[in-house]
C-alpha positions in Angstrom: 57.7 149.3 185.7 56.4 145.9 184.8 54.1 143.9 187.7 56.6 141.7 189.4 55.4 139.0 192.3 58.8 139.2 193.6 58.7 143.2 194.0 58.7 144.5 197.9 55.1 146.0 197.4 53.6 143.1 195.4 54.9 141.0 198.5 53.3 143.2 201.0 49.7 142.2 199.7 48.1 145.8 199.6 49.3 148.9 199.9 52.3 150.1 202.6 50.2 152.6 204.3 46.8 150.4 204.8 49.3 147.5 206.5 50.3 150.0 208.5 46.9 150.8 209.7 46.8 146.9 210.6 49.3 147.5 212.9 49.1 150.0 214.6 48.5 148.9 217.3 52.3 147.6 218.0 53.8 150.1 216.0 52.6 152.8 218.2 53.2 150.5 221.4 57.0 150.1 220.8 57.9 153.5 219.1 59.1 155.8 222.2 62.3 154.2 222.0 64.3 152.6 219.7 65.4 149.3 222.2 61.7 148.5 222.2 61.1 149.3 218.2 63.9 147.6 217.2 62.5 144.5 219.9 59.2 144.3 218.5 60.7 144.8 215.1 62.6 141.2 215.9 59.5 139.7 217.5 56.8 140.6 214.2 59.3 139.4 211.7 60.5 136.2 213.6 56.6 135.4 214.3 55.9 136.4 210.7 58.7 134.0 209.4 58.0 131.1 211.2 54.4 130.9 211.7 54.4 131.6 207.4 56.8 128.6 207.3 55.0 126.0 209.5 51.2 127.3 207.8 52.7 127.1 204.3 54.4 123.4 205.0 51.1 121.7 206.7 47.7 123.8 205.6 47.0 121.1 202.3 46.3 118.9 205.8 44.0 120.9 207.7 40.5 120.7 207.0 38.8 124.4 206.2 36.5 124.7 209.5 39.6 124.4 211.3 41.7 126.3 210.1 41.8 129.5 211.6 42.1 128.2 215.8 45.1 126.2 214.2 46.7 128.9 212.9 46.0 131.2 215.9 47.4 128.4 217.5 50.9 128.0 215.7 51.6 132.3 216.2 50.6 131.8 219.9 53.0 128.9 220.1 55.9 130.9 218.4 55.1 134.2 220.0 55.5 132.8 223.6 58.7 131.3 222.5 60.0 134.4 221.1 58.8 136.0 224.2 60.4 133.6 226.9 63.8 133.8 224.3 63.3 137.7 224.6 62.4 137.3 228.4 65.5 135.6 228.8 68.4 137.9 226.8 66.4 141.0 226.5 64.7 141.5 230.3 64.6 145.8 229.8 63.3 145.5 226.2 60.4 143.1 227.8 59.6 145.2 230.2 59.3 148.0 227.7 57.0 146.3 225.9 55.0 144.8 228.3 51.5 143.0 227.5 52.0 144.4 224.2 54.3 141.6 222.9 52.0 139.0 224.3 49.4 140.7 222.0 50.8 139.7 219.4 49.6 136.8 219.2 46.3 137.7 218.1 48.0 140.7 215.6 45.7 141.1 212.1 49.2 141.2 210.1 50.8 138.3 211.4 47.3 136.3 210.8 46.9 137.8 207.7 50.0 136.8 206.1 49.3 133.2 207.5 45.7 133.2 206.0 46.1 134.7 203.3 49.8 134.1 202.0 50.6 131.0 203.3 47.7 129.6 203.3 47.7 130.1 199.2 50.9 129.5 198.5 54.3 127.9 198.6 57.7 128.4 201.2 59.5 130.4 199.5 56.8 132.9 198.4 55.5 132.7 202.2 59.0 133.4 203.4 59.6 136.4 200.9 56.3 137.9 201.9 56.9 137.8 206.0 60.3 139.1 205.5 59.3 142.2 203.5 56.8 142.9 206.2 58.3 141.9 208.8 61.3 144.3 207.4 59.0 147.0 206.2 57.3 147.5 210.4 60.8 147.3 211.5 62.0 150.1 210.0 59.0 152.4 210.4 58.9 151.2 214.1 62.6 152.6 214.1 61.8 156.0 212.2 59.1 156.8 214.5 61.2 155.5 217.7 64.1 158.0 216.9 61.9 160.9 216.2 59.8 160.5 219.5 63.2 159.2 222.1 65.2 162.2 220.4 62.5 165.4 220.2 60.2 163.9 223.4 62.6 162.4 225.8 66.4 164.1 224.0 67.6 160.6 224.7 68.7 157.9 221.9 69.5 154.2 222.9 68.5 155.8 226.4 71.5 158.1 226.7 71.1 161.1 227.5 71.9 164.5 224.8 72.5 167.0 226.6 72.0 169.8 224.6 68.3 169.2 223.4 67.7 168.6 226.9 66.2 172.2 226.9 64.1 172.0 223.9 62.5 168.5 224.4 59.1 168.1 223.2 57.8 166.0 226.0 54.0 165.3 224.8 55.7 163.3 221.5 56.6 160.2 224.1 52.8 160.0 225.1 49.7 158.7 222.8 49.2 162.0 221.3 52.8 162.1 220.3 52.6 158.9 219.1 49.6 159.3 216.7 51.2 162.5 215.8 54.8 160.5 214.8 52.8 157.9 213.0 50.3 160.2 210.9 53.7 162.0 209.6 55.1 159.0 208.8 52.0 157.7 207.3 51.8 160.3 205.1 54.8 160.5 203.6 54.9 156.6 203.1 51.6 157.4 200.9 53.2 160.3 199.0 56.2 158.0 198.2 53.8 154.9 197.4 51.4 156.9 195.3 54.8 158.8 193.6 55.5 155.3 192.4 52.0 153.9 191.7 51.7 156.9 188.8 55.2 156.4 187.5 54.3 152.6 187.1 50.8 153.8 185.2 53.3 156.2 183.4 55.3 153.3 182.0 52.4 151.1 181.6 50.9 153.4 179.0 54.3 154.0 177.1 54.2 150.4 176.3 50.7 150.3 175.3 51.4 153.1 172.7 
């Protein structure tokens, strides 16, 4: 498999599992049920998108020193717009998320990808890059969300199912849960990545024989 700058990982900028280290933070805040995954999903790929946009479109203009309280600046901007959109159309998924929305704002992997992505490069390489990411936390938002609303709470979408209702694992919608969820999924994300990573060294030295 030949190295490709348009290829999902490539775009990530580092390996799947250490972004999702980064964040953390939100992806364990919004994962005990899928309303509030699939919210904060929307938020970090909206704020990825257009922060990546407006940094990519006006950094050759601002001068190194102050650079990063302008670009804290342009998430904070769009992630209080997203939340006051969210506020307005979404009250129960707000309320779900709480201050953990607001805090995104000052989220390493929506900074990094302005700093380091669009900082460096073009739109459309800036806008390829936020939506993988943005795309990639969704759905492992969502994986962990239906695994800790369907075995901790026997719910999905906040209905109820009736017949797990006796064999709920109630500790999986706390913080231990959570971790728990999140080191599963984390594992298996670097089984699949380093899967890959050897095939590609595979390939790599049947074209150099």
């Amino acid at each position: 498999m030949k190295n490709n700058k348009n290829h999902p990982v490539y775009l990530l900028r580092g390996t799947p599992s250490a972004l999702l280290v980064i964040g953390a933070g939100f992806v364990m805040a919004s994962s005990a049920d899928i309303r509030a995954a699939l919210g904060m999903g929307a938020a970090v790929l909206l704020s990825l998108l257009l922060s990546s946009i407006v940094v990519s479109a006006i950094h050759k203009i601002i001068p190194s020193y102050a650079k990063m309280p302008a670009y804290l600046l342009i998430i904070t901007g769009f992630v209080s717009l997203i939340s006051m959109v969210m506020e307005a159309h979404f009250p129960i998924v707000v309320d779900m998320l709480g201050a953990h929305l607001a805090a995104l704002s000052v989220s390493a992997v929506i900074y990094r990808d302005a700093e380091e992505v669009a900082d460096h490069n073009g739109e459309a390489t800036s806008i390829k890059t936020a939506i993988v990411t943005g795309v990639f936390f969704t759905v492992v938002m969502a994986v962990c969300a239906v695994i800790r609303e369907v075995l901790g709470n026997a719910t999905i979408w906040g209905k109820q199912i009736a017949f797990l209702e006796d064999y709920k694992i109630s500790s999986l919608v706390g913080a231990f849960g959570g971790y728990l969820v999140l080191s599963i999924v984390l594992a298996v994300i670097n089984k699949v990545t380093g899967l890959h990573h050897h095939l590609e060294e595979n390939e790599m030295e049947d074209e150099c024989k």
